[in-house]
One Martini backbone bead per residue (centre of mass of N, CA, C, O) as a GRO file, in nm:
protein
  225
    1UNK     BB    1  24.444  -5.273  35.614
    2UNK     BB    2  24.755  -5.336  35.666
    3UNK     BB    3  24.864  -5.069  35.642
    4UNK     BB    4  24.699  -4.955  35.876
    5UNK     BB    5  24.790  -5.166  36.117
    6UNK     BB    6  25.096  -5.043  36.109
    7UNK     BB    7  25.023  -4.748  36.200
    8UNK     BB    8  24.743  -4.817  36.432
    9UNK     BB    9  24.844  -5.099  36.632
   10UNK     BB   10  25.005  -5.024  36.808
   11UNK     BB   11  24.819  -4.795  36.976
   12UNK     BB   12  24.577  -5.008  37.018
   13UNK     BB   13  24.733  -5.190  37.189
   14UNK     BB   14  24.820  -4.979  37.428
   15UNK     BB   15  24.559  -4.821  37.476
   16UNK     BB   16  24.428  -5.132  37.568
   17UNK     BB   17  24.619  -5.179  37.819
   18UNK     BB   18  24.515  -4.884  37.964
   19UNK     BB   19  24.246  -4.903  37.999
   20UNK     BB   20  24.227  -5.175  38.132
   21UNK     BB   21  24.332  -5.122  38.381
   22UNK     BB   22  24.156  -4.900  38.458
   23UNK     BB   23  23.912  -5.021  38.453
   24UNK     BB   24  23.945  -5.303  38.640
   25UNK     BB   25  23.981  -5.114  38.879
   26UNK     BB   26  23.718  -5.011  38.879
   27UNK     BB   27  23.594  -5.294  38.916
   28UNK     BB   28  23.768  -5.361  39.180
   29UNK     BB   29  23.623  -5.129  39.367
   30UNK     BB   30  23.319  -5.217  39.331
   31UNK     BB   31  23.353  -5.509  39.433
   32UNK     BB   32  23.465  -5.404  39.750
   33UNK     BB   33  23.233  -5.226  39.797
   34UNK     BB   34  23.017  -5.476  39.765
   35UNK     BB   35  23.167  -5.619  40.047
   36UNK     BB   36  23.298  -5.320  40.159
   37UNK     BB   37  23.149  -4.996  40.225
   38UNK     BB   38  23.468  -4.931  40.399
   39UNK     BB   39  23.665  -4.937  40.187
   40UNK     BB   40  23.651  -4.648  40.073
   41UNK     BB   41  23.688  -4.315  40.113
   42UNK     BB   42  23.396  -4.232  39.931
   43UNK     BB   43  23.207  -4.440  40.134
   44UNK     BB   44  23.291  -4.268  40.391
   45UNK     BB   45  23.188  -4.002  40.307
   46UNK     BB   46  22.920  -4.016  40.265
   47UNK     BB   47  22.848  -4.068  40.543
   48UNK     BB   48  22.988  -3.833  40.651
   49UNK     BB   49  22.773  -3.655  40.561
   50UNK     BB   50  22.529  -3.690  40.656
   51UNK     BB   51  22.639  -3.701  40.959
   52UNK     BB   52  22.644  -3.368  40.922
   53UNK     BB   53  22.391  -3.274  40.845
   54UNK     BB   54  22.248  -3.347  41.101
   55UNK     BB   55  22.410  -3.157  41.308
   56UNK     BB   56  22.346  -2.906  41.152
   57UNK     BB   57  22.048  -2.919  41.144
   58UNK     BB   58  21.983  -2.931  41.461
   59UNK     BB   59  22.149  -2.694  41.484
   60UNK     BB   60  22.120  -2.321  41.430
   61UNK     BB   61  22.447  -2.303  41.535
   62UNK     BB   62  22.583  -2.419  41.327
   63UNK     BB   63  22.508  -2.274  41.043
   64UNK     BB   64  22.836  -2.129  41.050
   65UNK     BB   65  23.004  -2.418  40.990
   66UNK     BB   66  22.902  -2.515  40.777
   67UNK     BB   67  22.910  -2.295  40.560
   68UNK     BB   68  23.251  -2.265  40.610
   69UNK     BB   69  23.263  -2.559  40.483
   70UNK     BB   70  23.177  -2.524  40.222
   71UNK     BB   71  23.362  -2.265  40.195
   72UNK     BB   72  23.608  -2.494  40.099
   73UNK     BB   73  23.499  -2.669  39.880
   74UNK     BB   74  23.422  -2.426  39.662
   75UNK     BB   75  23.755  -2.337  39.676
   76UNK     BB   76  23.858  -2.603  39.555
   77UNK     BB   77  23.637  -2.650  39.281
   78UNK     BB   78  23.733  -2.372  39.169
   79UNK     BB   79  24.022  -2.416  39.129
   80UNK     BB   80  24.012  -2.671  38.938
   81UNK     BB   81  23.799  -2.535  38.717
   82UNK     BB   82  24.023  -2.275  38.687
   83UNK     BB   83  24.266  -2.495  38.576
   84UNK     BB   84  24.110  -2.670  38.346
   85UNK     BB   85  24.089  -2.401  38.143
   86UNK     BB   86  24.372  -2.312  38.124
   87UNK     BB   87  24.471  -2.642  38.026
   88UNK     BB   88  24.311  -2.641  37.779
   89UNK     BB   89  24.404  -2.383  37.628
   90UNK     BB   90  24.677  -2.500  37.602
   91UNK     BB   91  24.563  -2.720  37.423
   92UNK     BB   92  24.487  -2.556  37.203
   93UNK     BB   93  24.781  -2.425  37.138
   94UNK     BB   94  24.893  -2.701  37.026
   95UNK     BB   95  24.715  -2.722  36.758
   96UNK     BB   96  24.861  -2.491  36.619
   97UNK     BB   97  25.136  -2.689  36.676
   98UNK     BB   98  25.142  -2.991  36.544
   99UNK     BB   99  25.382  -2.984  36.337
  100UNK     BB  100  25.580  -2.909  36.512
  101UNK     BB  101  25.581  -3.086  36.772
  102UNK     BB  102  25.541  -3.369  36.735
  103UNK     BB  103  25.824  -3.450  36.615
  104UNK     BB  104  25.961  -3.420  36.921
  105UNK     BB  105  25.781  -3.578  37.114
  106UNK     BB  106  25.868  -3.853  36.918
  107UNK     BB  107  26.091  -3.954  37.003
  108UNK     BB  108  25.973  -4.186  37.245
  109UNK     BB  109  25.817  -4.327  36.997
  110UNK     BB  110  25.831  -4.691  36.948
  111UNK     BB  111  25.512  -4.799  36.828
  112UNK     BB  112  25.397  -4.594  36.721
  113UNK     BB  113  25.207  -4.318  36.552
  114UNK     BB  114  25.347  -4.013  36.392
  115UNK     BB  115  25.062  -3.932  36.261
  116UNK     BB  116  24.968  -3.601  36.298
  117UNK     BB  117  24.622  -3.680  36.334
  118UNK     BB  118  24.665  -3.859  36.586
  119UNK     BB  119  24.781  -3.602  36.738
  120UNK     BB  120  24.544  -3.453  36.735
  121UNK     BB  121  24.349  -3.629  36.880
  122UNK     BB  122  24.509  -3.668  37.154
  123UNK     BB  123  24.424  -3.351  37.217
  124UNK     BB  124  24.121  -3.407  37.236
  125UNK     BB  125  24.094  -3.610  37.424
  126UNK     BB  126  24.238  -3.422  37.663
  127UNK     BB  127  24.032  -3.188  37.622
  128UNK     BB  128  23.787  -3.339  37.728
  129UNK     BB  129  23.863  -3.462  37.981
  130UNK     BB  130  23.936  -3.112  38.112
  131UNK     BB  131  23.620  -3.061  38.066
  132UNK     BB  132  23.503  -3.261  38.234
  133UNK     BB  133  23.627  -3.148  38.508
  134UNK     BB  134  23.508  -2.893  38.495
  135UNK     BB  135  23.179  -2.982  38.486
  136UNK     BB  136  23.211  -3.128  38.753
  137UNK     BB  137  23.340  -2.869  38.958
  138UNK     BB  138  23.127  -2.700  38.886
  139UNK     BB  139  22.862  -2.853  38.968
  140UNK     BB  140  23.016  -2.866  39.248
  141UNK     BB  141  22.933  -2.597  39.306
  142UNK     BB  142  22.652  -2.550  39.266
  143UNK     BB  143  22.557  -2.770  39.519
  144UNK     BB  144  22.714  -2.620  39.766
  145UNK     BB  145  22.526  -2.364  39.732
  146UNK     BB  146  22.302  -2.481  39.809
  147UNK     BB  147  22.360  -2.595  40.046
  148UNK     BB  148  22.412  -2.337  40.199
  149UNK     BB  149  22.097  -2.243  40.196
  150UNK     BB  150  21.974  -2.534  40.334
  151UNK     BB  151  22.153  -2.577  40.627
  152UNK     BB  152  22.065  -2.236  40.724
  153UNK     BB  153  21.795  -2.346  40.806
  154UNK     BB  154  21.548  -2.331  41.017
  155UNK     BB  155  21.308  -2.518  41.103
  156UNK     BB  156  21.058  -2.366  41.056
  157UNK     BB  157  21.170  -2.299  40.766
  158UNK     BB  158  21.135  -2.545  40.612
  159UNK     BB  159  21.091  -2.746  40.363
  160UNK     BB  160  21.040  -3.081  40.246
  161UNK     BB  161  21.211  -2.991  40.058
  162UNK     BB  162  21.505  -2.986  40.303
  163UNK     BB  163  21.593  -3.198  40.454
  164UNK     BB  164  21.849  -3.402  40.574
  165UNK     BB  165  21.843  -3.584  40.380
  166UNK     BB  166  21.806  -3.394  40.099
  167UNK     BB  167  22.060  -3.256  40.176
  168UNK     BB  168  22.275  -3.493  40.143
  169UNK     BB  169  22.197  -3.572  39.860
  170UNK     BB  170  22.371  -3.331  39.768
  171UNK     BB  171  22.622  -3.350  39.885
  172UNK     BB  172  22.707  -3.610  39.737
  173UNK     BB  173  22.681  -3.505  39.443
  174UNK     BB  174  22.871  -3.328  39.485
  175UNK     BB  175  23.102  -3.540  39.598
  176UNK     BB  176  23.096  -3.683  39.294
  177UNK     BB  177  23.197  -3.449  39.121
  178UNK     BB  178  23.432  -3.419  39.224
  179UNK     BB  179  23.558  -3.686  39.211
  180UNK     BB  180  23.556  -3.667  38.869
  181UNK     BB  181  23.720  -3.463  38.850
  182UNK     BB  182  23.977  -3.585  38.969
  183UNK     BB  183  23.998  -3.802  38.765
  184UNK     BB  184  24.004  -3.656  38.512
  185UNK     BB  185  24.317  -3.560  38.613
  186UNK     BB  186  24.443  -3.803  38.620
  187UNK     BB  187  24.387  -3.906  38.315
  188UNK     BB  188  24.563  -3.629  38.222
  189UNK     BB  189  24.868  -3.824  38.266
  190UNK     BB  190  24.855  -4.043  38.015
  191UNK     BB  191  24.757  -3.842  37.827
  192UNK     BB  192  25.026  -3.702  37.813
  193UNK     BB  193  25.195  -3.955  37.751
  194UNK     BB  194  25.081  -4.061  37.497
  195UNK     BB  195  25.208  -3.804  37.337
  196UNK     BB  196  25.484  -3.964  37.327
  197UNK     BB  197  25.351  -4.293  37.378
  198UNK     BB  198  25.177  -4.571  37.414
  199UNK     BB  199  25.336  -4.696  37.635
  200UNK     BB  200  25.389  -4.451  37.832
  201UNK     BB  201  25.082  -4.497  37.880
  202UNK     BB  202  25.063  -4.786  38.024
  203UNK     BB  203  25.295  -4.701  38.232
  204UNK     BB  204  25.136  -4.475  38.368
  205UNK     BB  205  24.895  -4.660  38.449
  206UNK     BB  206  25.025  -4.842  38.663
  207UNK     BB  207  25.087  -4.600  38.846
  208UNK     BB  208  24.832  -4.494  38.895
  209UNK     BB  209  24.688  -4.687  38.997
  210UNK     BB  210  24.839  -4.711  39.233
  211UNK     BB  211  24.797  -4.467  39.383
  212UNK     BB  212  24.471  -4.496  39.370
  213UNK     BB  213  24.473  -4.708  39.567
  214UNK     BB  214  24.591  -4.562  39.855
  215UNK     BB  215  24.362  -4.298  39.794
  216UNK     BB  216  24.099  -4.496  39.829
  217UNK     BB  217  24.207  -4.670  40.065
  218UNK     BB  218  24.124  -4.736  40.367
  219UNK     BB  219  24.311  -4.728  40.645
  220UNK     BB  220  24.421  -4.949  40.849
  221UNK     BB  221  24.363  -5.001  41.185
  222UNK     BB  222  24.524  -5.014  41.435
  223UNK     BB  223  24.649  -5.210  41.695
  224UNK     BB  224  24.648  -5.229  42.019
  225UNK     BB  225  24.834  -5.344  42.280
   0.00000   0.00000   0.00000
C-alpha cells in the first residue's frame, strides 16, 4: 500500500485539486443562477431562444430566416463534431506509441508517476472527453435538423406536438448539447497538460476556470451618464 502511494499519490493529490477547482466552479454556477437567472450567457440565451421561436413560429414568413439561423448552428456542431473525431483519432495513434513518447512527454513531470500505464490510462480518459464532445455536438446537429422541420411549418398543418413551446424545447435541448460539447472540448486543455504532469494540470484547471468565468458570465450593462 505504501509503495503504491509513493507511486501513484502524487497524481491523486494534484487530480484531485483539478477536478476540485473544476467541480466548485461549476457548482459556484449553479448557485448564482438559481439567484440571478440572467447570470449566465446559457441561461439567458436558452430564454432567447424560446422568444425566437415564437416570433418565427407566429409568421410563416419568418420561416426561411429561421431555417437559414438554424444552418449556421448545424454547420457550427458539425464542425466540431467533425474535429473530435480527427482529435479522438490523433490520440488513439498515440497509444500505440506510448513507450516511446511517454518518456520524452515526462520531462516536466515533477511530482507525477512516470508508469507507462498510467500514461496510457490518461490517453483513455482524454478520449473519453472527446468521444462525449463528439456525441453531444451529433446530437445537437441532430436536434437542430428535426427544429428545421418543426419552425417552418405553417399554423394550419402544425400538429399539437409542434407547438411553439415544444418546439423551443427541442431547440434549448440542441443548445444544451452544444454547451456540453463545448465544455467537453474545454476540459480537454487539462487533460492534455495532465499528460504533461498533475501540477501542470492543476495550474491549467485554474486558468481555464478564469476563462470560462468571463466567457459564461453575462457581462454588465453600463450605466449611461
Amino acid at each position: 500500500m505504501r509503495d503504491w502511494w509513493q507511486e501513484y499519490g502524487g497524481d491523486l493529490i494534484w487530480l484531485g485539486i483539478g477536478v476540485s477547482i473544476l467541480v466548485a466552479y461549476h457548482l459556484f454556477l449553479a448557485i448564482r443562477v438559481r439567484q440571478n437567472p440572467n447570470f449566465t450567457v446559457q441561461s439567458v440565451n436558452r430564454k432567447a431562444r424560446r422568444s425566437w421561436v415564437q416570433n418565427i413560429m407566429a409568421d410563416p414568413s419568418h420561416a426561411i430566416l429561421g431555417v437559414q439561423t438554424l444552418r449556421n448552428s448545424t454547420m457550427a456542431a458539425t464542425f466540431f463534431a467533425s474535429t473530435s473525431v480527427i482529435l479522438s483519432m490523433g490520440v488513439l495513434s498515440l497509444t500505440g506509441q506510448a513507450d516511446e513518447i511517454a518518456h520524452n512527454w515526462h520531462a516536466l513531470n515533477l511530482f507525477g508517476s512516470r508508469h507507462p500505464g498510467l500514461w496510457e490510462l490518461k490517453l483513455i480518459v482524454l478520449l473519453a472527453d472527446l468521444l462525449i464532445a463528439f456525441f453531444s455536438f451529433a446530437m445537437s446537429v441532430r436536434l437542430y435538423n428535426h427544429v428545421g422541420f418543426q419552425v417552418s411549418l405553417p399554423p394550419k398543418l402544425r400538429p399539437s406536438a409542434v407547438s411553439p413551446e415544444k418546439v423551443a424545447a427541442h431547440l434549448n435541448r440542441a443548445g444544451s448539447f452544444y454547451s456540453t460539447g463545448m465544455r467537453a472540448y474545454y476540459l480537454a486543455v487539462p487533460l492534455v497538460f495532465w499528460l504533461f504532469g498533475p501540477h501542470l494540470m492543476a495550474a491549467s484547471s485554474v486558468v481555464l476556470v478564469v476563462m470560462l468565468y468571463f466567457m459564461d458570465r453575462m457581462p454588465p450593462i453600463a450605466e449611461e451618464d
